[in-house]
Steps between C-alpha positions, in 0.01 A plus 500: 500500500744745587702439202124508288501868660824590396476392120153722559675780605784487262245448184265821694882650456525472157184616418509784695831570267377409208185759569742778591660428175173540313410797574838652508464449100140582488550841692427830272799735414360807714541671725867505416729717704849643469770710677804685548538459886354866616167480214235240452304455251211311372279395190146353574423500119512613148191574276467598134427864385172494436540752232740351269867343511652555875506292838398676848759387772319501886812630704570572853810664675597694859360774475877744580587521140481559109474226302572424100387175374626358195328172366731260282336233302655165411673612209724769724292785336364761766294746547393779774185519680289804309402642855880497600610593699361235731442739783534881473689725720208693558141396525499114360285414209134525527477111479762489757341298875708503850522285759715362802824675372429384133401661177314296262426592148378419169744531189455517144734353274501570125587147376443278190195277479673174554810632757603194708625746841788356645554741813463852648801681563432754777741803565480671795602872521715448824609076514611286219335344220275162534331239292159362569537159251155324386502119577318415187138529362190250580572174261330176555596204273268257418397245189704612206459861592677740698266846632679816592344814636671888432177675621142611468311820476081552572337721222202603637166497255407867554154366573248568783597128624795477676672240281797473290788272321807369636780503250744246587877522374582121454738288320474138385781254433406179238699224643307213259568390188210669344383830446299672744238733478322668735240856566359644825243285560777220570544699866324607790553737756397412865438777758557553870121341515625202300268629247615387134452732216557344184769672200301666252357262206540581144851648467720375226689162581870547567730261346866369709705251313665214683772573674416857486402811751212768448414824723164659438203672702171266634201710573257375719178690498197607704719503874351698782714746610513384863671184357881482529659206289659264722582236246485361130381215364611303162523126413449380842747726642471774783764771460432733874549891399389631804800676576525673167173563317 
């Protein structure tokens, strides 16, 4: 018996470890945080301009200094924050909030369509330069197909209900030996409600040879605007944005 309970602890052991491990690889990317020793600094987020091309960047730092914040996408290209500087020496930015010490802002980037970011450089006016460095975007790997999400964006529909699309920013890998094709109404989008909207039916088909990668925009229609994704749904898979959307 006693050795019965120690095999039973030993497997509860590995499990426990094996768990841990889980969700270590299932975590989302933010918040991230970075540093230079005297400033801290986080990201809860990033969302897409609404407007056109560009990627907001949800930012906090202490709130005893001027801040510039350069973004750098995967490709070593960068580009500066249009509201820079990050934090003015005189009355803030009217999006600007405070709290506990900290200053926590919104910033617009000017950025292409399809920018992969790979960090934030932040540059203090009175400490040394730091990196904040992304972790990665939300994949999820399934049957013959690998999902990738870059963003999403609600358009509202201007109407007296208060409904609108979510545009999602996605990218599909073809790992079969066949060609692919696929529209909006292959996804859904789930909600903090565990609601499930379905993508938009109609659109034109888009085609992904074997072996081949494709990045385009799913709309999903007719979502209430209390809803906030939480997760995406294709070919059995379930790819958890709620971190990012």
């Amino acid at each position: 018996m006693k050795e019965f309970n120690q095999g039973r602890s030993l497997l509860g052991a590995v499990i426990i470890f094996a768990l841990a491990i889980i969700l270590m690889h299932s975590a989302q990317a933010f918040p991230l945080h970075g540093s230079n020793g005297i400033v801290n600094a986080t990201v809860y987020g990033v969302m897409k301009y609404e407007y056109g091309d560009g990627l907001y960047a949800d930012i906090s730092a202490i709130d005893i200094d001027v801040y510039d914040i350069e973004l750098i996408d995967i490709d070593n290209n960068s580009y500066q924050g249009n509201s820079g500087p990050y934090r003015s020496t005189l009355n803030g930015f009217p999006t600007e909030t405070k709290y506990n010490g900290s200053v926590r802002d919104m910033l617009l980037f000017d950025v292409p369509k399809d920018i992969i970011v790979k960090r934030l450089r932040i540059v203090p006016s009175n400490s040394n330069p730091f990196y904040i460095n992304w972790t990665g975007v939300p994949e999820v790997t399934g049957y013959n197909a690998t999902l990738r999400f870059y963003g999403a964006t609600f358009e509202p529909n201007g109407m007296r209900w208060r409904q609108g699309n979510w545009n999602l920013d996605l990218n599909i890998s073809n790992s079969a030996n066949q060609t692919a094709e696929y529209n909006s109404s292959s996804f859904a989008l789930i909600d903090q409600f565990g609601w499930v909207y379905s993508g938009e039916e109609g659109d034109g088909l888009k085609t992904i040879p074997a072996g081949e990668s494709l990045r385009f925009n799913v709309k999903v229609p007719f979502v209430s605007e209390i809803s906030r994704p939480m997760a995406i749904l294709f070919k059995g898979m379930k790819l958890d944005i709620s971190t990012w959307a």
